[in-house]
Backbone as JSON Lines, residues from 0, in Angstrom:
{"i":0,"aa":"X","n":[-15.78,99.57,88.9],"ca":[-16.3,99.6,87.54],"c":[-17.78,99.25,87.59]}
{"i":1,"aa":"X","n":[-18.58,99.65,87.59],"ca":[-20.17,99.49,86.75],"c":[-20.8,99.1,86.18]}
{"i":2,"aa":"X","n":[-21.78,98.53,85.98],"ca":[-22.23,97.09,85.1],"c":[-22.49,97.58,83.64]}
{"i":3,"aa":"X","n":[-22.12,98.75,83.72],"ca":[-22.28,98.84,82.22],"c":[-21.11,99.06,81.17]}
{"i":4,"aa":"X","n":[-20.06,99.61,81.89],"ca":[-18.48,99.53,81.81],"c":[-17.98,98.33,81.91]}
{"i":5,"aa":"X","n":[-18.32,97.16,82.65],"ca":[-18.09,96.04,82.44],"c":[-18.73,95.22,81.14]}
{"i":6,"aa":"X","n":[-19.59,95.3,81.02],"ca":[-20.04,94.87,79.79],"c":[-19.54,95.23,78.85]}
{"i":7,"aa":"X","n":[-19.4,96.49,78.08],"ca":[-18.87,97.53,77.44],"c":[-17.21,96.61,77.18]}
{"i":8,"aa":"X","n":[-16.87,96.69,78.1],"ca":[-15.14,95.95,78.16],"c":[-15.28,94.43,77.85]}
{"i":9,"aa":"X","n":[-16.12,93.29,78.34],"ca":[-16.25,92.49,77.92],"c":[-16.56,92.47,76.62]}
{"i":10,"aa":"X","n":[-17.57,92.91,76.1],"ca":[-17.89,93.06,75.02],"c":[-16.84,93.29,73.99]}
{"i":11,"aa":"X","n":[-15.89,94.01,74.18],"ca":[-14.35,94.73,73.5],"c":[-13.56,93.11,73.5]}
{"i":12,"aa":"X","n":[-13.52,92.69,74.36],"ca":[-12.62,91.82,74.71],"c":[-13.22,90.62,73.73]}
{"i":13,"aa":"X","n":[-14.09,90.19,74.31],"ca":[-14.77,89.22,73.0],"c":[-14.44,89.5,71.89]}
{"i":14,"aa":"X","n":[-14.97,90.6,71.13],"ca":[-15.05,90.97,69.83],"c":[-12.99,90.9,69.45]}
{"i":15,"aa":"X","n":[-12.3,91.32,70.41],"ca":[-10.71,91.18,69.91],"c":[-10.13,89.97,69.94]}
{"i":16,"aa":"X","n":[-10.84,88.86,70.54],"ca":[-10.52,87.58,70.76],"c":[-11.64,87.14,69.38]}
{"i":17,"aa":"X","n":[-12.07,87.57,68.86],"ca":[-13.05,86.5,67.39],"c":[-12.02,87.24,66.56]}
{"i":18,"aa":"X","n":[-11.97,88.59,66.32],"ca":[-11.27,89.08,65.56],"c":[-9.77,88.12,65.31]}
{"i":19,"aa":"X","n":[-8.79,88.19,66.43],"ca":[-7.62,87.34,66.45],"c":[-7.8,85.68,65.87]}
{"i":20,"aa":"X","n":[-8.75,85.23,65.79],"ca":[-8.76,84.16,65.49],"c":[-9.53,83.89,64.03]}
{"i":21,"aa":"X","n":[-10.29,84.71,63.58],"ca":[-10.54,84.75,62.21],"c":[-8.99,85.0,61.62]}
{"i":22,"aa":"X","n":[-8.25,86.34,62.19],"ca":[-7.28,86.41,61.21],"c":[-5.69,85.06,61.41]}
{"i":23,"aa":"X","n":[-6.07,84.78,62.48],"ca":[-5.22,82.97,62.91],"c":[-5.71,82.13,61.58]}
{"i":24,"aa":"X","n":[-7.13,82.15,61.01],"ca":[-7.89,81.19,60.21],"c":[-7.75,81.37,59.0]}
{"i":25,"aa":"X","n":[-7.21,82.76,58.41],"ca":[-7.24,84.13,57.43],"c":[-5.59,83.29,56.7]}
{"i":26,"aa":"X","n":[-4.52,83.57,58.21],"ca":[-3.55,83.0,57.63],"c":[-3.01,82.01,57.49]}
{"i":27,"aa":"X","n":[-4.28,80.82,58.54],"ca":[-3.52,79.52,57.97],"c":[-3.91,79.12,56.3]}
{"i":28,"aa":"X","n":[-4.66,79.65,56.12],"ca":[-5.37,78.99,55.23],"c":[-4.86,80.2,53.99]}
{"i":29,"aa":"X","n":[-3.86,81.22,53.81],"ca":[-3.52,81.68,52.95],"c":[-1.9,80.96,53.07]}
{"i":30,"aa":"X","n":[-1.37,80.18,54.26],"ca":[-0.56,79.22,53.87],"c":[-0.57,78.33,53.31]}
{"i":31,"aa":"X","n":[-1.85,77.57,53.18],"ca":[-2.14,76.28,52.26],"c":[-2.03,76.64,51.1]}
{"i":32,"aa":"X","n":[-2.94,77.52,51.0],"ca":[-2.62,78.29,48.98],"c":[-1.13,78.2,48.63]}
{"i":33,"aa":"X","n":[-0.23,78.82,49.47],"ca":[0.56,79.11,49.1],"c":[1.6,77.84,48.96]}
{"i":34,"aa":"X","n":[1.03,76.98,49.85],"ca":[1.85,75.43,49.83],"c":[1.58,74.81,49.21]}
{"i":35,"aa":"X","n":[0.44,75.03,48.33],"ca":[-0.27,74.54,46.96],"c":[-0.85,72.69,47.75]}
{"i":36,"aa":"X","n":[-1.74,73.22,48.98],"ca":[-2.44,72.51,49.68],"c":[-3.93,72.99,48.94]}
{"i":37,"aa":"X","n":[-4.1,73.79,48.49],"ca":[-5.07,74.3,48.17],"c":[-5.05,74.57,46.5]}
{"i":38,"aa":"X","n":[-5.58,73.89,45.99],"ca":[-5.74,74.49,44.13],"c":[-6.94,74.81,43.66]}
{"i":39,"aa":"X","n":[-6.34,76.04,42.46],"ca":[-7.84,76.61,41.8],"c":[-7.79,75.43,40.73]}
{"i":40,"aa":"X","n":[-8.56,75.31,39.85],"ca":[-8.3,74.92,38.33],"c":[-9.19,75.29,37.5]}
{"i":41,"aa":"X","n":[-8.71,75.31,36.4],"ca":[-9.28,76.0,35.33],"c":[-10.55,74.77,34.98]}
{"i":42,"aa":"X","n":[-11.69,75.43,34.77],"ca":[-12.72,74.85,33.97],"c":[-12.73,73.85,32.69]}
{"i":43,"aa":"X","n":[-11.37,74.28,31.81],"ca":[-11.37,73.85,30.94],"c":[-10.64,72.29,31.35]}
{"i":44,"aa":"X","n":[-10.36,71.92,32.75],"ca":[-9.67,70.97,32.91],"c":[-10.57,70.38,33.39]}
{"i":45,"aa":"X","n":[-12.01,70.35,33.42],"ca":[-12.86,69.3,33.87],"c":[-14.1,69.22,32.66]}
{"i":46,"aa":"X","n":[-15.19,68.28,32.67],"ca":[-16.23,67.75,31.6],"c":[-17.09,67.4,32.97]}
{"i":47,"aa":"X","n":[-18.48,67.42,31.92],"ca":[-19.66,66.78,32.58],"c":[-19.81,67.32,33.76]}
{"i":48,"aa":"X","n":[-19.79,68.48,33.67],"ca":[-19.74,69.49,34.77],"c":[-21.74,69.46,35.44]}
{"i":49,"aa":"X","n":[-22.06,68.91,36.15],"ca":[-22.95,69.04,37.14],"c":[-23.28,69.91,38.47]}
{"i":50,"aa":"X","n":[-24.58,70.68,38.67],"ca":[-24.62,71.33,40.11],"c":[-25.39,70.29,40.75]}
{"i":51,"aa":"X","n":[-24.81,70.05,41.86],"ca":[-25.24,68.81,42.69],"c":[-26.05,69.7,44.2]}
{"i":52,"aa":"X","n":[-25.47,70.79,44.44],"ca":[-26.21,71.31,45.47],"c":[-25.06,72.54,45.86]}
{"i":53,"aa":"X","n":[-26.25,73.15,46.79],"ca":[-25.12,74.37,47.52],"c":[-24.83,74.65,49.31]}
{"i":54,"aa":"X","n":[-23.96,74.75,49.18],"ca":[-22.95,74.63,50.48],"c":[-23.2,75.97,50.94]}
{"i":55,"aa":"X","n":[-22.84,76.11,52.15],"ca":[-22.63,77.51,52.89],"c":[-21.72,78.46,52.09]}
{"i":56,"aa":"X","n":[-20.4,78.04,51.38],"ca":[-19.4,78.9,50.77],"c":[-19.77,78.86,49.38]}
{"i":57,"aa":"X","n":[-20.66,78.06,48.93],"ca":[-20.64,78.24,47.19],"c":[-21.61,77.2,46.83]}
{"i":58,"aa":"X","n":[-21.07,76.46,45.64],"ca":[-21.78,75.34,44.57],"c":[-21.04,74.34,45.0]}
{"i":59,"aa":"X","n":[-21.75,73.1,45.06],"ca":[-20.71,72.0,44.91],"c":[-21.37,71.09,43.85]}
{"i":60,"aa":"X","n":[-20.38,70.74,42.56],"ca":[-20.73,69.96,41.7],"c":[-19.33,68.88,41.54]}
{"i":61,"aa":"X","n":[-20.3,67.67,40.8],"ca":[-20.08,66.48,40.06],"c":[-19.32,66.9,39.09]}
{"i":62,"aa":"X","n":[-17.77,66.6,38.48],"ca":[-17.36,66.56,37.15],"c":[-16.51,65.57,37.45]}
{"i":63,"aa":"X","n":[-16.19,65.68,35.76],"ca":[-14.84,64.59,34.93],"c":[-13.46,65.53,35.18]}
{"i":64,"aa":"X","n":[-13.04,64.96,36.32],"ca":[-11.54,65.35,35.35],"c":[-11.03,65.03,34.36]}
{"i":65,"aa":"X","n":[-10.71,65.53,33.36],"ca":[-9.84,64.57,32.52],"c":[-8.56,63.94,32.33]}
{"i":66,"aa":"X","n":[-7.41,64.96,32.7],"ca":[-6.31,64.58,32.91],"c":[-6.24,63.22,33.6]}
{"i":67,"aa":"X","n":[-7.23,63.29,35.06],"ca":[-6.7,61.97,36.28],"c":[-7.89,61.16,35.53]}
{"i":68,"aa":"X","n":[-8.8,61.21,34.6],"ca":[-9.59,60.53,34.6],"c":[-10.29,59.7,35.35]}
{"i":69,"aa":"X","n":[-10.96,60.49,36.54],"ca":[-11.44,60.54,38.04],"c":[-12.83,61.05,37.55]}
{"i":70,"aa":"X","n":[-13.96,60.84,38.69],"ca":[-14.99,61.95,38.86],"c":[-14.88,62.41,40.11]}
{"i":71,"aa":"X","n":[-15.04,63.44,40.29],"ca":[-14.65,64.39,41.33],"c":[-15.94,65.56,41.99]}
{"i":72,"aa":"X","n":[-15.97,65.98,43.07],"ca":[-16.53,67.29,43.34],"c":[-15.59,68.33,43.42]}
{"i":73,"aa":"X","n":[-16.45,69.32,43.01],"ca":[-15.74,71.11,42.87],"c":[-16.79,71.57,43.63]}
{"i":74,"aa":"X","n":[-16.1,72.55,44.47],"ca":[-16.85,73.51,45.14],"c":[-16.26,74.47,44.68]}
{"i":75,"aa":"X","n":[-16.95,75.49,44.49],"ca":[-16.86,77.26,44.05],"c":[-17.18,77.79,44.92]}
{"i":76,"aa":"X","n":[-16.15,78.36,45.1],"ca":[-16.04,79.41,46.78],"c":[-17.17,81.27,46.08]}
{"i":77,"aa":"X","n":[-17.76,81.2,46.9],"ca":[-18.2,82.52,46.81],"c":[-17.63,83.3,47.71]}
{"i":78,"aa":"X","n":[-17.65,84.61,47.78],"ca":[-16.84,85.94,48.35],"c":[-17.55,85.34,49.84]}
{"i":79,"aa":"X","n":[-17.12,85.41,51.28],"ca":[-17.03,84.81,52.69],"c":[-16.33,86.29,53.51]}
{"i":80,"aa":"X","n":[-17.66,86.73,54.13],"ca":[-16.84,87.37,55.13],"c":[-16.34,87.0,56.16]}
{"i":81,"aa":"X","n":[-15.72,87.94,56.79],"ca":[-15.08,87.49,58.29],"c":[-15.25,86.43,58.98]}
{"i":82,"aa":"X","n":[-16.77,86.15,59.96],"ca":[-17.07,86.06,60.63],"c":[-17.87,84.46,59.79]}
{"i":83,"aa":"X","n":[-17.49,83.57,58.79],"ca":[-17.34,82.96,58.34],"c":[-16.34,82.19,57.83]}
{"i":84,"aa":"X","n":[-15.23,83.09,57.97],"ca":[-14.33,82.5,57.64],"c":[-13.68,81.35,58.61]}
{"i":85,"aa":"X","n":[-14.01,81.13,59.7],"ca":[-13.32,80.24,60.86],"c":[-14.42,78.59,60.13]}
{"i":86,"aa":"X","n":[-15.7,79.07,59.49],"ca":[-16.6,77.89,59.81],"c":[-15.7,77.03,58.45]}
{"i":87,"aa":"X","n":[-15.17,78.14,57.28],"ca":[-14.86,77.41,56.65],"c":[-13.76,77.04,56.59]}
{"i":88,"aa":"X","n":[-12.54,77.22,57.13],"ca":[-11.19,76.62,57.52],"c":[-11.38,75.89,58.36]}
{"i":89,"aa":"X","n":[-12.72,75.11,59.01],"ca":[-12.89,74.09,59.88],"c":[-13.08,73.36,58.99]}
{"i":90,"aa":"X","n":[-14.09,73.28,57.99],"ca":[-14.72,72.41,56.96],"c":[-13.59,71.86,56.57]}
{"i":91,"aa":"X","n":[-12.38,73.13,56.34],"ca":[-11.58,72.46,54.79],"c":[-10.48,71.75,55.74]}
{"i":92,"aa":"X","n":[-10.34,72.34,57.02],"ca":[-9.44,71.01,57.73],"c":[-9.62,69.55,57.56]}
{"i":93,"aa":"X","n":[-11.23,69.61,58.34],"ca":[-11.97,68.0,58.65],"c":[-11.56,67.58,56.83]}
{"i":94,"aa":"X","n":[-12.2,68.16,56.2],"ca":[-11.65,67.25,55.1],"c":[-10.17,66.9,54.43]}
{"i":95,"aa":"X","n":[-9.21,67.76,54.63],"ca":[-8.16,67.83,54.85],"c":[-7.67,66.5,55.65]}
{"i":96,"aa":"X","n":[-8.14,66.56,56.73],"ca":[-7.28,65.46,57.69],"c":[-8.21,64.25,57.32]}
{"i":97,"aa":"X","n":[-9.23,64.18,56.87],"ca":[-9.76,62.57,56.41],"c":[-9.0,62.44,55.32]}
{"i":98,"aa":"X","n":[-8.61,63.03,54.34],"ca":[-7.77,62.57,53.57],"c":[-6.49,61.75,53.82]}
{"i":99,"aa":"X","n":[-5.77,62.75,54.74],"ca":[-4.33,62.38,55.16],"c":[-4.47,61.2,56.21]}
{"i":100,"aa":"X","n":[-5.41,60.96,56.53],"ca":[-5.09,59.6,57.9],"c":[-5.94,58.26,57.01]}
């Protein structure tokens, strides 16, 4: 094989190994939704809604919940392609598991 056929194939091989693991990242994280690890909520369920700054995936602001009568951050996910999607099912782990331990 030829150094340029080798490359060519490496190159393939890489790209099917990011691919496989975005969509590993694709479906853990369309299991959380679905385990209701993950919630949307409606706007109308928070006050004193603040933009505090922006994140790689969206907005992250300061509000009131009201129901828990908490203050809280919201992040608003903006549309994330592919090749982003692994950075942010890392994010939402790490915070994920500081919660739980």
């Amino acid at each position: 094989m030829d150094k340029d056929n080798k490359d060519s194939k490496d190159n393939k091989d890489n790209k099917d190994n990011k691919d496989d693991k975005v969509k590993k990242d694709k479906d853990w994280l369309e299991a959380q939704i679905e385990a209701n690890s993950i919630k949307s909520f409606n706007h109308a369920e928070f006050s004193n809604i603040v933009r505090v700054g922006e994140g790689g995936f969206g907005n992250v602001y300061k509000a009131y919940w009201k129901s828990r009568r908490m203050t809280v951050a919201l992040k608003s996910l903006k549309a994330i392609p592919d090749e982003t999607t692994r950075e942010f099912v890392r994010e939402f782990k790490f915070i994920y598991l500081a919660q739980t331990t």
